[in-house]
KEKE-3310 file (N, C-alpha, C; in steps of 0.2 Angstrom, whole numbers, plus 5000, padded with zeros to 4 digits):
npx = (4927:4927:4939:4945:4963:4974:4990:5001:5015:5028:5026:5009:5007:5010:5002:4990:4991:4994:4979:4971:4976:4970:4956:4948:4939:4950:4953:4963:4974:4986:4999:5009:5008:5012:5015:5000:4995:5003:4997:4987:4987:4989:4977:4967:4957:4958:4964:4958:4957:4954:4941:4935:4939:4932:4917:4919:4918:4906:4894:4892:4907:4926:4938:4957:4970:4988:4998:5011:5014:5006:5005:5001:4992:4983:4976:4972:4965:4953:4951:4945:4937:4927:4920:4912:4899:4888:4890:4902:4918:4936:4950:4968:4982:4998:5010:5004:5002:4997:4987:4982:4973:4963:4958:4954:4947:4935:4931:4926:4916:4906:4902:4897:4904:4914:4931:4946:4960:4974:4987:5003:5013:5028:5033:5043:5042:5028:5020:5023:5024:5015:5005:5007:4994:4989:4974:4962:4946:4930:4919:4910:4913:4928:4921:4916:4925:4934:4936:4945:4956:4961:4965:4975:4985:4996:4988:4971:4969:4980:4989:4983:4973:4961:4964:4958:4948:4945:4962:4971:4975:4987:4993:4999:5005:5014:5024:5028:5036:5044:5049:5055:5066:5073:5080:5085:5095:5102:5106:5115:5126:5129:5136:5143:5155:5158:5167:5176:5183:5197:5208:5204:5196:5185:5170:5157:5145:5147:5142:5130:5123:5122:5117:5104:5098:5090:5095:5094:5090:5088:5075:5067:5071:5085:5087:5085:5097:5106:5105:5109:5124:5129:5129:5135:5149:5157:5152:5155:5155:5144:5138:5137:5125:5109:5092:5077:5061:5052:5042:5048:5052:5039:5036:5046:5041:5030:5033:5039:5027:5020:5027:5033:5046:5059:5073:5080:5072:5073:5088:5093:5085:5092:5103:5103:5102:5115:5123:5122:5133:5144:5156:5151:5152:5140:5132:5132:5128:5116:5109:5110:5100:5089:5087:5087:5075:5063:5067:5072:5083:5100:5114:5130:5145)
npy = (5031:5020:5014:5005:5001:4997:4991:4989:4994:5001:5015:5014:5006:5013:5022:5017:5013:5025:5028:5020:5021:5035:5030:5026:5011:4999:4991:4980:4978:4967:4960:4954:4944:4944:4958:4962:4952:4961:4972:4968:4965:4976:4981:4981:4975:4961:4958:4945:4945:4958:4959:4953:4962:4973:4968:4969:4979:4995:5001:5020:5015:5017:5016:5019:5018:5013:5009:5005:5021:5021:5005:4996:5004:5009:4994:4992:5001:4999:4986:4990:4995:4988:4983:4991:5002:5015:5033:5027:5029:5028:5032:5038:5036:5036:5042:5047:5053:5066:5069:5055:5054:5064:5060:5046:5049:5056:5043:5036:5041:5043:5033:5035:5033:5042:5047:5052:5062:5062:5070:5064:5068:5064:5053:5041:5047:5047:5043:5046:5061:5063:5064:5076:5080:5083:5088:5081:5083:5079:5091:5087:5072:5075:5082:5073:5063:5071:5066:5056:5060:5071:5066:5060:5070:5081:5089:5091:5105:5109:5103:5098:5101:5101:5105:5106:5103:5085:5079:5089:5088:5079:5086:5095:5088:5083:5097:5099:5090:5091:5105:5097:5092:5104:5112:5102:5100:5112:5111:5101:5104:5116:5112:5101:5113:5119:5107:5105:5114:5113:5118:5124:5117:5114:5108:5100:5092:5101:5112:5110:5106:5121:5129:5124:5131:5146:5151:5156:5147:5136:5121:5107:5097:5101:5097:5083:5081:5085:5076:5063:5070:5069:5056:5050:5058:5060:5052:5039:5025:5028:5027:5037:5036:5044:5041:5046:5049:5052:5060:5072:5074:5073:5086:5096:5094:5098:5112:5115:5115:5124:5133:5142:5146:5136:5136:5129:5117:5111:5110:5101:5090:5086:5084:5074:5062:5064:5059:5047:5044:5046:5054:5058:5071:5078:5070:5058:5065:5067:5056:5050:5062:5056:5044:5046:5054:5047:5033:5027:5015:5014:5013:5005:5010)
npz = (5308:5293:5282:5269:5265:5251:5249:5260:5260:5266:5270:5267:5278:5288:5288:5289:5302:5309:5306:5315:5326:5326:5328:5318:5308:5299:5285:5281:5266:5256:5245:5254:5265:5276:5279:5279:5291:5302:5301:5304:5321:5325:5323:5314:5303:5290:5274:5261:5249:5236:5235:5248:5254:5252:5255:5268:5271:5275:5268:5263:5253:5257:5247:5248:5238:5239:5230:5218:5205:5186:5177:5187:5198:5187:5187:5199:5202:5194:5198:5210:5209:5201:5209:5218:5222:5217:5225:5233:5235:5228:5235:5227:5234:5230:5221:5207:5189:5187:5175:5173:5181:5182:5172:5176:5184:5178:5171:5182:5187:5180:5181:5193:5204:5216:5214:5222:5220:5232:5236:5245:5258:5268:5268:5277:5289:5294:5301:5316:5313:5306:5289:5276:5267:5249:5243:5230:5221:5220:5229:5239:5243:5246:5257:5266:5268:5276:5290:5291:5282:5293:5302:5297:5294:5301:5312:5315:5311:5301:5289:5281:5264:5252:5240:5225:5209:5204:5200:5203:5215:5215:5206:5212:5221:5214:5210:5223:5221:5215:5218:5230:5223:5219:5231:5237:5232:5230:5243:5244:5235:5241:5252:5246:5241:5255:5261:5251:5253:5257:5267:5277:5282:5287:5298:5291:5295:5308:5304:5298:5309:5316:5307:5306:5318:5318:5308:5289:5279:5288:5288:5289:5280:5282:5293:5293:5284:5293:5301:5294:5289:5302:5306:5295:5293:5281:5271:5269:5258:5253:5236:5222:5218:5211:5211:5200:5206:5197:5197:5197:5181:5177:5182:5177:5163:5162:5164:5152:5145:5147:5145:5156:5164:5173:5180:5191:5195:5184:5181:5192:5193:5180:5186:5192:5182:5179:5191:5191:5178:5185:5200:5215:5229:5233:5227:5233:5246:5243:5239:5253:5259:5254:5259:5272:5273:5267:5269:5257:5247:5247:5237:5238:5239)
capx = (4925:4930:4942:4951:4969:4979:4996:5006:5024:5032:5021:5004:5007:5011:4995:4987:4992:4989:4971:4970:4977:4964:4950:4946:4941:4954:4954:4971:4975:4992:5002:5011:5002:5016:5011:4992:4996:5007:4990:4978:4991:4987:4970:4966:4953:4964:4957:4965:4959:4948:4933:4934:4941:4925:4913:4921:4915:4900:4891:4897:4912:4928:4946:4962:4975:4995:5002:5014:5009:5005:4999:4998:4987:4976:4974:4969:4959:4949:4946:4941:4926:4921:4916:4910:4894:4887:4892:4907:4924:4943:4958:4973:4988:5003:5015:5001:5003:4990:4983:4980:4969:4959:4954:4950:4939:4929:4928:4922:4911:4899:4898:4893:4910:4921:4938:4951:4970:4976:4996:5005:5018:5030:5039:5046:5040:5021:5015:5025:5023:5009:5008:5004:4989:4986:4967:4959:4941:4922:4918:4904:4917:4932:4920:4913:4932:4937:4939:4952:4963:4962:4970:4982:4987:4999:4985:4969:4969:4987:4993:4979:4968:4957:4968:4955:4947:4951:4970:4973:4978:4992:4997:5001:5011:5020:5025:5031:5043:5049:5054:5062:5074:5080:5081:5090:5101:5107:5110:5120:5129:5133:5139:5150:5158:5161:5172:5180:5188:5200:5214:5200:5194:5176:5166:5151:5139:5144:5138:5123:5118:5123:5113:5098:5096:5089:5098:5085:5092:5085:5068:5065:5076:5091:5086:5088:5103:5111:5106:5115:5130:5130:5129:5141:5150:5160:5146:5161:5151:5138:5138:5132:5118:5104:5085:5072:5053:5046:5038:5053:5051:5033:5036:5049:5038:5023:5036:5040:5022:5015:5032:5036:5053:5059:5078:5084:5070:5077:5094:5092:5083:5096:5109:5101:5104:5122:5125:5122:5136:5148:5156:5154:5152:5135:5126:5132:5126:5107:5106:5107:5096:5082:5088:5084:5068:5060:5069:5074:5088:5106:5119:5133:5149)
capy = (5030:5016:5014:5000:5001:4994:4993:4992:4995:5006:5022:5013:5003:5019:5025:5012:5012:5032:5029:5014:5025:5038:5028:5023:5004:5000:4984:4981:4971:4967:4956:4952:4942:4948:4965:4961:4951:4965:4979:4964:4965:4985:4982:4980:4970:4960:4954:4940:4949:4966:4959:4953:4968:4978:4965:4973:4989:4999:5009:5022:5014:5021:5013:5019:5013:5015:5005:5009:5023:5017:4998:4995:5007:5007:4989:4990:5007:4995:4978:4989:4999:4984:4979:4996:5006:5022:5035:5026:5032:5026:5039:5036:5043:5038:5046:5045:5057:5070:5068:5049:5055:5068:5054:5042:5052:5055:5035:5034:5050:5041:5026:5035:5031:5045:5049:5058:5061:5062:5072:5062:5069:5064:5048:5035:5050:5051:5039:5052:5070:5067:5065:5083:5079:5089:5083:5084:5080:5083:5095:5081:5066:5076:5081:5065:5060:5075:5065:5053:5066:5077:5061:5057:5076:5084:5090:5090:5111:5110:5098:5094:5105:5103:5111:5110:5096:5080:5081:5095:5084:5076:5092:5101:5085:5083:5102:5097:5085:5097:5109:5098:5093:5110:5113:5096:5099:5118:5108:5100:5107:5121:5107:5101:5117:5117:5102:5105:5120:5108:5121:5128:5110:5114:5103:5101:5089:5106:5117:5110:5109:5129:5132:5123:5136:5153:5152:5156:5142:5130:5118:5100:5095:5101:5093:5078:5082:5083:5068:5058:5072:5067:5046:5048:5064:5061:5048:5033:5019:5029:5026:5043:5037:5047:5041:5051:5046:5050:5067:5079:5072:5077:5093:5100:5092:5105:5118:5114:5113:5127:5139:5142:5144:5130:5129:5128:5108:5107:5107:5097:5085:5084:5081:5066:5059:5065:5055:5039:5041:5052:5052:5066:5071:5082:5065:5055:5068:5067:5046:5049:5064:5052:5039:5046:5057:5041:5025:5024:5012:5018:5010:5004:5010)
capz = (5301:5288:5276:5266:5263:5247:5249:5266:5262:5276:5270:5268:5285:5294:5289:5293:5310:5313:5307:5319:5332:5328:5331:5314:5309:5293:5281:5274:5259:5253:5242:5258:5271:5283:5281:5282:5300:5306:5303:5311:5325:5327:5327:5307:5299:5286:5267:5257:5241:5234:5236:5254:5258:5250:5258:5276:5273:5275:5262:5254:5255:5255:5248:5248:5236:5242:5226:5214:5201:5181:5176:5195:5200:5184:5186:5204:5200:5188:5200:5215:5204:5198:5216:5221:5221:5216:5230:5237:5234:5228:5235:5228:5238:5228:5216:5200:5185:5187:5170:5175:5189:5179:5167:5181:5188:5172:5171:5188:5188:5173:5187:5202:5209:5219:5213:5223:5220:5238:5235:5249:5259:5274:5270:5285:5297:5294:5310:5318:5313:5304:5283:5271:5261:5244:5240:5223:5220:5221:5235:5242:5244:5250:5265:5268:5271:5279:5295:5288:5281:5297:5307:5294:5293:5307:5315:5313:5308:5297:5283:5275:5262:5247:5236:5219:5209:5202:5198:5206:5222:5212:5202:5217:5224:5206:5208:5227:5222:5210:5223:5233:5220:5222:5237:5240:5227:5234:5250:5241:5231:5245:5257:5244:5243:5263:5260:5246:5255:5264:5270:5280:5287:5292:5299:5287:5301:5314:5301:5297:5315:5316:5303:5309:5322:5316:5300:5285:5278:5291:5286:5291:5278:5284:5300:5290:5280:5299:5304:5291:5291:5311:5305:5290:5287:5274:5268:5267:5258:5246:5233:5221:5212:5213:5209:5204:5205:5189:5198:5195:5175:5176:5184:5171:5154:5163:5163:5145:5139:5149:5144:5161:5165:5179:5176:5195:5197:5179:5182:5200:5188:5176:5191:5195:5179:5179:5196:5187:5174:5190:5207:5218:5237:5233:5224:5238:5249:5240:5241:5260:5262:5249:5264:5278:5276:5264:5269:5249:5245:5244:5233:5241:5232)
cpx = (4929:4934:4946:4955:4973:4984:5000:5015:5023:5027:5012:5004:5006:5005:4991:4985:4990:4984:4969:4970:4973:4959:4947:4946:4946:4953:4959:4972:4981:4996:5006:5006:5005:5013:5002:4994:4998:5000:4986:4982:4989:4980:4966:4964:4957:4959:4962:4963:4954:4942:4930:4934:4935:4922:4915:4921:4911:4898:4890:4904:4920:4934:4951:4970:4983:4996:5008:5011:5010:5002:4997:4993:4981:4973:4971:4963:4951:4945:4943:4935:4924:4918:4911:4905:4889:4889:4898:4912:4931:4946:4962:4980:4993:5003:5010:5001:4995:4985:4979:4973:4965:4956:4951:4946:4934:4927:4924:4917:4904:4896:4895:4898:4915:4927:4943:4958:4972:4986:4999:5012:5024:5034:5036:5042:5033:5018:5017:5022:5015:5011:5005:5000:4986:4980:4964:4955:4934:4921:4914:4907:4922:4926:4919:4920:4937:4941:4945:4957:4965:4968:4977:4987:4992:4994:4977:4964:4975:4988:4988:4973:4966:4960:4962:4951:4949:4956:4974:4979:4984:4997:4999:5006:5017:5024:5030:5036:5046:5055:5057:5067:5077:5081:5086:5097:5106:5108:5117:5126:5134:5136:5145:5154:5162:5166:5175:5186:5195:5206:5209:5196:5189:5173:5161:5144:5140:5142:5131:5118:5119:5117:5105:5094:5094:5091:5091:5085:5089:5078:5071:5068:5082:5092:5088:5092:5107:5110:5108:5121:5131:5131:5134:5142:5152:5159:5151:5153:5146:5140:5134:5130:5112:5096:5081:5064:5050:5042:5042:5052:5045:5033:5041:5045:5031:5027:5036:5031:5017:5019:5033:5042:5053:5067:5082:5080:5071:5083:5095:5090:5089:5104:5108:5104:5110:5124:5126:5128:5143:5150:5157:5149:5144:5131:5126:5127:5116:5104:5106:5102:5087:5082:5084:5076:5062:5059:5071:5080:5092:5109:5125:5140:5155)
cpy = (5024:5014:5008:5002:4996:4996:4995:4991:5001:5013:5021:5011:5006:5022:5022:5012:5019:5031:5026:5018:5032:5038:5026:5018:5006:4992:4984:4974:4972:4962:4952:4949:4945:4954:4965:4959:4956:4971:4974:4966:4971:4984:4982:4976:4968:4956:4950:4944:4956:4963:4955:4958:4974:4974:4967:4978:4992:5004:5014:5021:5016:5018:5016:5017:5019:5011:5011:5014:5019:5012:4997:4998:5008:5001:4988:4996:5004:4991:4981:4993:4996:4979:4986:4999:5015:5027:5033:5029:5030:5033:5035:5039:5039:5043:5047:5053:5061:5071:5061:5049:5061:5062:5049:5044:5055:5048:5035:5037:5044:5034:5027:5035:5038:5044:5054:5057:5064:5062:5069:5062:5069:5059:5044:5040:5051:5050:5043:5058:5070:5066:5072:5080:5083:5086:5084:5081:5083:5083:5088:5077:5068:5079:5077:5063:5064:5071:5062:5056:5068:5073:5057:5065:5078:5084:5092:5097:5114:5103:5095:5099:5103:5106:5111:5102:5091:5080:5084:5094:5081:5081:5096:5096:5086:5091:5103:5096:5089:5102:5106:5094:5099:5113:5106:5097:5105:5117:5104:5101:5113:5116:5102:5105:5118:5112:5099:5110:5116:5111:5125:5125:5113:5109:5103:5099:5096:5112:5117:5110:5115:5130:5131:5128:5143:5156:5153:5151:5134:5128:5111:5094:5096:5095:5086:5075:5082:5079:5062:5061:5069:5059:5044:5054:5063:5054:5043:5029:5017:5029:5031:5043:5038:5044:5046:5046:5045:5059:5073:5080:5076:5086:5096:5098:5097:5112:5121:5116:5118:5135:5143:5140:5140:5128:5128:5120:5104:5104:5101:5092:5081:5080:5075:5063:5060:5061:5047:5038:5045:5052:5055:5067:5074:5075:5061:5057:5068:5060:5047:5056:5060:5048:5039:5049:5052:5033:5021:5020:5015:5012:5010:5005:5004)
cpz = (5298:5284:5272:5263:5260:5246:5256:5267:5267:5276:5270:5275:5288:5293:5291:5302:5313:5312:5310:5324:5333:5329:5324:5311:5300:5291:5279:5272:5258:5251:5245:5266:5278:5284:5284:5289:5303:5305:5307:5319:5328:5326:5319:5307:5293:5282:5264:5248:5241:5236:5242:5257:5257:5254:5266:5275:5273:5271:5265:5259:5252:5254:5247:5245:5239:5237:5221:5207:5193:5181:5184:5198:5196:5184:5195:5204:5199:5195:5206:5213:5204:5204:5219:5219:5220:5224:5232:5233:5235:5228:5234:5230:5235:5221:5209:5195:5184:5183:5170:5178:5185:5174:5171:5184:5184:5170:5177:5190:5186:5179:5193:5207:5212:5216:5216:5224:5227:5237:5243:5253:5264:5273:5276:5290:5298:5300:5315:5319:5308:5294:5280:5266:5255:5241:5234:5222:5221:5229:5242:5246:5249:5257:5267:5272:5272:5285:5295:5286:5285:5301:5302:5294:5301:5314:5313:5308:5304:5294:5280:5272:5255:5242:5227:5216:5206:5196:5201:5213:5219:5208:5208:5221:5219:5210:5214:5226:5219:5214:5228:5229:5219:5226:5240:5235:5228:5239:5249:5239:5236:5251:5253:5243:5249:5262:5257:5246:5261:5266:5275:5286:5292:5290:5295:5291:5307:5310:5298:5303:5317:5313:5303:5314:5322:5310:5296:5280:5283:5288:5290:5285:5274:5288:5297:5288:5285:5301:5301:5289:5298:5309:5302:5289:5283:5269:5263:5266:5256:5241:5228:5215:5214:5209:5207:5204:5200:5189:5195:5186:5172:5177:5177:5164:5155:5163:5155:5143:5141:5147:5149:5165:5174:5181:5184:5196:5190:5179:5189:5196:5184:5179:5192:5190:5177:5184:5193:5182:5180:5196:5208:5223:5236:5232:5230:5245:5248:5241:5248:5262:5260:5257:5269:5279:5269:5264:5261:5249:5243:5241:5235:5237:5232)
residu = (UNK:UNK:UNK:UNK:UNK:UNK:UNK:UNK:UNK:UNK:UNK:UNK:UNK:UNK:UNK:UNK:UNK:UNK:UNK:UNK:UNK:UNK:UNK:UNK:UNK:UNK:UNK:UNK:UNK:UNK:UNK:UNK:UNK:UNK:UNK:UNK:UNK:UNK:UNK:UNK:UNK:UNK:UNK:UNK:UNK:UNK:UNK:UNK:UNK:UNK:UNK:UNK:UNK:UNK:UNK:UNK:UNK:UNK:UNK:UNK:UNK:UNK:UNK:UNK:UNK:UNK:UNK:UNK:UNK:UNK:UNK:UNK:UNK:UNK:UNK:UNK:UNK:UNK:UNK:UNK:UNK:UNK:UNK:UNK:UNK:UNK:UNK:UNK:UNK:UNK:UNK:UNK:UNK:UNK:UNK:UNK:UNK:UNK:UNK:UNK:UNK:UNK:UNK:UNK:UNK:UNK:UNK:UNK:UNK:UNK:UNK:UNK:UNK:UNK:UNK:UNK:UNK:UNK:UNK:UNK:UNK:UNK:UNK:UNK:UNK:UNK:UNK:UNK:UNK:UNK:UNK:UNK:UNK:UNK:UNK:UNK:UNK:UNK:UNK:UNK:UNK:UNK:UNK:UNK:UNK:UNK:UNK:UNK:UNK:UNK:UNK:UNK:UNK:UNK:UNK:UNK:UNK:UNK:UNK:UNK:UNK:UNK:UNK:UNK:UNK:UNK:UNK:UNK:UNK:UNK:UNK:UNK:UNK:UNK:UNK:UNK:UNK:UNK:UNK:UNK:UNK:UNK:UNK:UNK:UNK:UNK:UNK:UNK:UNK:UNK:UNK:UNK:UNK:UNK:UNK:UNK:UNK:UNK:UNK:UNK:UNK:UNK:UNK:UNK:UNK:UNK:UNK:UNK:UNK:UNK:UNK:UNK:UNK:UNK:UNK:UNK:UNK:UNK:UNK:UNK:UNK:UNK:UNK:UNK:UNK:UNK:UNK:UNK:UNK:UNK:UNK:UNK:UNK:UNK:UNK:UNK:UNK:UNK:UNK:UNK:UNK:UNK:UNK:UNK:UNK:UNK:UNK:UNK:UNK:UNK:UNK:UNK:UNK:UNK:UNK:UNK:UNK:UNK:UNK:UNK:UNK:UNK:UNK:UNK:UNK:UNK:UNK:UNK:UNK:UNK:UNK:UNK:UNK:UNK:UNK:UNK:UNK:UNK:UNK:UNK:UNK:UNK:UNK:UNK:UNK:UNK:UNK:UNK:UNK:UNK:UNK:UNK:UNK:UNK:UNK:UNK:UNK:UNK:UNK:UNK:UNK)
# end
């Protein structure tokens, strides 16, 4: 199957590359010529703008945006419509405000055009393990481009589902990120306790790998959380300012507006923006679990 791809930093690339390695042809565009050469290298078709990159693809054709969410994605939303044809269809797989993506797909309805929010989940590890796709849109579309998802998915019966229509695919990532700022945040928090206890002097890297083992406390990011305990235990060098995306922000203003209590991805929210004016072993600990299962920038203290 087909698809053009806007945007190959580290997460659009890697997708790139597993659709390539699942047999599917790919066009990639990107503000970066390096990036574009490095997908032709893997076996990508390479466009120097949108409307090269539409002109290598076969009706009904299917694009892909990987950009950042806001003006940037409405403005590429915008230039690759106005190259596209009734039937075909733009997914956008980043971070976009699921109200955004219900309105874009009412603009692009009236044209004929597909609209799907693709919730996009895996980080640095998806050419690996595979990305978790939450998909939002008209029934028709999303099968059309079931095969794409199946191959960017774990596997081609687990990590990718339809979850409702356009929005829906974005409201159910938003709601994600949510849960893992608390989740990240009682890793946290309970790991700076362990090493806070220092007449007792436990390891915290040998307890994370314990607890990975049959504990009920083990996920895939713990697994994480040990492997930057095992690189840096006592995370000399971070500096404990935490980011957020913009999702956690969303997630709590829908708690707010739907009167839905939220206060453990509240507070976990609110920690972030406490790291910023604060120094402390938990926040440090949060900039390297971002680090490792995203490839996010740390800040060097």
């Amino acid at each position: 199957m087909e698809i053009g791809i806007i945007g190959l930093g580290r997460m659009g690339g890697n997708m790139a590359q597993r659709l390539l390695k699942g047999g599917h042809k790919v066009v990639a565009l990107d503000f970066s010529a390096a990036a574009v050469q490095n997908a032709v290298s893997q076996g990508a078709a390479g466009a120097k703008d949108i409307a090269g990159l539409v002109a290598k693809l076969s009706k009904p054709r299917a694009v892909w945006l990987m950009v950042p969410s806001g003006d940037a994605t409405e403005k590429t939303v915008d230039d690759v419509a106005s190259l596209l044809s009734p039937g075909d269809a733009i997914i956008d797989g980043g971070n976009s405000n699921y109200k955004d993506s219900v309105r874009r797909a009412k603009v692009l309805k009236a044209k004929g055009i597909f609209f799907i929010d693709a919730g996009t989940s895996g980080g640095i590890w998806g050419l690996k393990e595979g990305y978790c796709l939450m998909v939002g849109g008209e029934a028709a579309a999303v099968k059309r481009l079931a095969p794409i998802f199946k191959t960017l998915a774990p596997s081609a019966d687990r990590g990718y589902a339809h979850v409702g229509p356009s929005g829906a695919g974005h409201y159910v990532k938003m709601i994600h990120n949510g849960i893992e700022y608390g989740m990240m945040q009682a890793y946290a928090e309970g790991f700076d306790l362990l090493q806070a206890k220092k007449e007792l002097n436990i390891d915290v890297a040998q307890v994370s790998e314990l607890w990975r083992n049959g504990s009920v406390v083990r996920s895939w990011l713990l697994d994480l959380t040990a492997a930057a305990l095992k690189e840096n235990p006592k995370l000399e060098g971070l500096a404990p300012f935490v980011e957020d995306s913009g999702e956690g922000r969303w997630t709590v203003q829908e708690a707010v507006d739907t009167a839905t209590p939220a206060p453990v991805i509240t507070a976990a929210l609110y920690e972030r923006f406490r790291s910023r004016q604060a120094n402390s072993y938990a926040d440090r600990l949060l900039a390297a679990m971002r680090n490792q299962f995203g490839g996010h920038a740390v800040k060097k203290a």
